[in-house]
DODODO-552300 format. One line per 10 residues: number of its first residue (from 1); their letters; for each residue x, y, z of N, C-alpha, C. Coordinates in Angstrom, 1 decimal. Layout:
REM DODODO-552300
NUM = A = X:Y:Z:X:Y:Z:X:Y:Z; ...
END
This chain:
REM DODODO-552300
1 = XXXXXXXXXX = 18.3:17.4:-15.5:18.5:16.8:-14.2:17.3:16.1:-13.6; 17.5:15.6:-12.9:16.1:14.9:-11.8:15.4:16.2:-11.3; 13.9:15.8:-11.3:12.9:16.4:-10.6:12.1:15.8:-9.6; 12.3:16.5:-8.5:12.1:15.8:-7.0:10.5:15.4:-7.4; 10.0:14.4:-6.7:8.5:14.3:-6.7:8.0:15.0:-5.5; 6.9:16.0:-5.6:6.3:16.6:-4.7:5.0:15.9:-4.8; 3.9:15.6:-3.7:3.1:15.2:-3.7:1.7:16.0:-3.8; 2.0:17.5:-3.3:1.2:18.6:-3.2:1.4:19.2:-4.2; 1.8:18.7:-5.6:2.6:19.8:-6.4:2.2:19.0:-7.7; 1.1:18.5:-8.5:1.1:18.4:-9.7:2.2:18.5:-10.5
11 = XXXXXXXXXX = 2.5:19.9:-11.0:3.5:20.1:-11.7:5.2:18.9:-12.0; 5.0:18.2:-10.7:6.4:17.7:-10.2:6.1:16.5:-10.8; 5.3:16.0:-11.4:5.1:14.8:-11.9:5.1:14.7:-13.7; 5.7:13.4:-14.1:5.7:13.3:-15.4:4.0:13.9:-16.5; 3.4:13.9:-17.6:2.4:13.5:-18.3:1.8:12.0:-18.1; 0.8:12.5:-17.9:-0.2:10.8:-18.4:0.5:9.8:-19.2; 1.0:8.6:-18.5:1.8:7.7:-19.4:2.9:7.8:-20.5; 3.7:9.2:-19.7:5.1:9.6:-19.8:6.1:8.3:-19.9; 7.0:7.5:-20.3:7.9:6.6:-19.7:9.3:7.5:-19.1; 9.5:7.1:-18.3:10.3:8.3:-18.0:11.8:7.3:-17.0
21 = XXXXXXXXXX = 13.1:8.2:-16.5:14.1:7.1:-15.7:13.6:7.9:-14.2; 13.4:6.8:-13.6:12.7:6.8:-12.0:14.2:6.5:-11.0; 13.9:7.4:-10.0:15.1:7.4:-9.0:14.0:6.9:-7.4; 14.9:5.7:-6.5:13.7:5.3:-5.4:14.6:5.9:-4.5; 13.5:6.2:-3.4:14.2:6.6:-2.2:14.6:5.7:-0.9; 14.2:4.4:-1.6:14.6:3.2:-0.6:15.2:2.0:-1.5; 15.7:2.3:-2.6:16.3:1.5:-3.6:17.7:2.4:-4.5; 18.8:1.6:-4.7:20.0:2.2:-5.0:20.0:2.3:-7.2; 19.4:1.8:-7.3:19.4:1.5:-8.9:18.0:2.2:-9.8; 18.4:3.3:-10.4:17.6:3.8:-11.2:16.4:3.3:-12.1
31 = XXXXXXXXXX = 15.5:3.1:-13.0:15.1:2.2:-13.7:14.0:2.7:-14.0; 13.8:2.5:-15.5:12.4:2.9:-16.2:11.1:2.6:-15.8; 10.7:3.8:-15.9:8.9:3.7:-15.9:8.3:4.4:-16.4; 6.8:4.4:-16.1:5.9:4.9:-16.8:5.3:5.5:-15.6; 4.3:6.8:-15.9:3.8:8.0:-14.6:2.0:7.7:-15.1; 1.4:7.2:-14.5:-0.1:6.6:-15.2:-1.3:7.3:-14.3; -1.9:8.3:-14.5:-3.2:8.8:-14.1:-4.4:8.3:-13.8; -5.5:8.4:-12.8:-6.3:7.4:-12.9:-7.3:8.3:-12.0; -8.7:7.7:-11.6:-9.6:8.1:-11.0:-9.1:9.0:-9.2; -8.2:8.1:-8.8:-7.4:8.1:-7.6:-6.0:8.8:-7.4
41 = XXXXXXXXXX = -5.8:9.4:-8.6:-4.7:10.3:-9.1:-3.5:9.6:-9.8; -2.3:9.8:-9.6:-1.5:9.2:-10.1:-0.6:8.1:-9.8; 0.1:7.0:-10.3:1.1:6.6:-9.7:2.6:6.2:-11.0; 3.4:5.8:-10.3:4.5:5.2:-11.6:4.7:3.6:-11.1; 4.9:3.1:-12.8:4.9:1.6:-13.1:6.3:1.5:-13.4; 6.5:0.4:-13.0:7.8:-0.9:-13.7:7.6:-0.6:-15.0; 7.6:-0.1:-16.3:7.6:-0.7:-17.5:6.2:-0.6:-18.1; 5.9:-1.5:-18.1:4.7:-1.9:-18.8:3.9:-2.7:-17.8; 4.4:-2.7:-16.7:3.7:-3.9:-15.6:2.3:-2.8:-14.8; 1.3:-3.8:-14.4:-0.1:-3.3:-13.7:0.1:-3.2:-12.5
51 = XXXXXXXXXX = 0.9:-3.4:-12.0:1.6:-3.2:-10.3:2.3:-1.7:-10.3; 2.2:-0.9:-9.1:2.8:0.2:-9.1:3.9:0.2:-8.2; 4.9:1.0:-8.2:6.1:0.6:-7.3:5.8:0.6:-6.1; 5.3:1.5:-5.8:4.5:1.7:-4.5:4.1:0.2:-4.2; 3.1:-0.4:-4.7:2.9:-2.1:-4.2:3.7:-3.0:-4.4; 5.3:-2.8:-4.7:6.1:-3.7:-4.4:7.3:-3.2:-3.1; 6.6:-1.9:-2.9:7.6:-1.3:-1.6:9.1:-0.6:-1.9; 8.9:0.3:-3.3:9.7:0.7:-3.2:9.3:2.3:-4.1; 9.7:3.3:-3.3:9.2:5.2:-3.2:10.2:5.4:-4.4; 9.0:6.6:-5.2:9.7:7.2:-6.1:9.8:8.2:-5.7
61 = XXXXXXXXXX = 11.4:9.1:-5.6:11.7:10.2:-4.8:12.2:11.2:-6.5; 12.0:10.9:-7.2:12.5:11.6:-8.5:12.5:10.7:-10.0; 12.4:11.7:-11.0:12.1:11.6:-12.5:13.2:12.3:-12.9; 13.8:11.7:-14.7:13.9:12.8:-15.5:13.6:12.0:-16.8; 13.3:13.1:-18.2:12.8:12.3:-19.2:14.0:11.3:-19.6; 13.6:10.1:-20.3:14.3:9.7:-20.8:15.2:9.9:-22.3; 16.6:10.1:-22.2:17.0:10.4:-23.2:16.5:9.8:-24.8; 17.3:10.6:-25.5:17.0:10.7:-27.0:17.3:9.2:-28.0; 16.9:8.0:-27.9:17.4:6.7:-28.6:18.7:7.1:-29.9; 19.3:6.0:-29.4:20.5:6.5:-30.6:20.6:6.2:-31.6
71 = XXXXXX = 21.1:7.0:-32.3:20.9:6.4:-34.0:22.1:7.0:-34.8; 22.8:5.9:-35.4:23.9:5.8:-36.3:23.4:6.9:-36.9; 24.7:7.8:-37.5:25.0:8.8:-38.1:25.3:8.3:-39.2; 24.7:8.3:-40.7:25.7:8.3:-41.5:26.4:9.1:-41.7; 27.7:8.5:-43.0:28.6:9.3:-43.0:28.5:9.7:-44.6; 28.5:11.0:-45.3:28.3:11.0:-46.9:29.1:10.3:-47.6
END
């Protein structure tokens, strides 16, 4: 399930350059990111982008990892 982000709470946040599915608290559509550590603590990115969501004005109010990529089964 989603894990709220607490801001006082370490724990509540992904690993160092986790990519993980991000839920916003002022945006209706879910969407991948990445949780990136730094001198100033942490923030989460678009993707692969140097901008944080935060400086495009939109709050991340929750995480969960992202699922397992799919992969054809063969059959014997």
């Amino acid at each position: 399930g989603w894990i709220p982000v607490n801001p006082d709470d370490e724990d509540t946040f992904p690993k160092d350059n986790d990519y993980v599915l991000v839920s916003f608290e002022n945006w209706d559509v879910p969407s991948i990111g990445r949780y990136e550590v730094d001198e100033n603590g942490g923030a989460f990115y678009p993707g692969d982008e140097d901008k944080s969501y935060t400086s495009l004005g939109v709050v991340v109010n929750a995480w969960k990892p992202l699922p397992e990529p799919y992969k054809e089964e063969v059959q014997p």
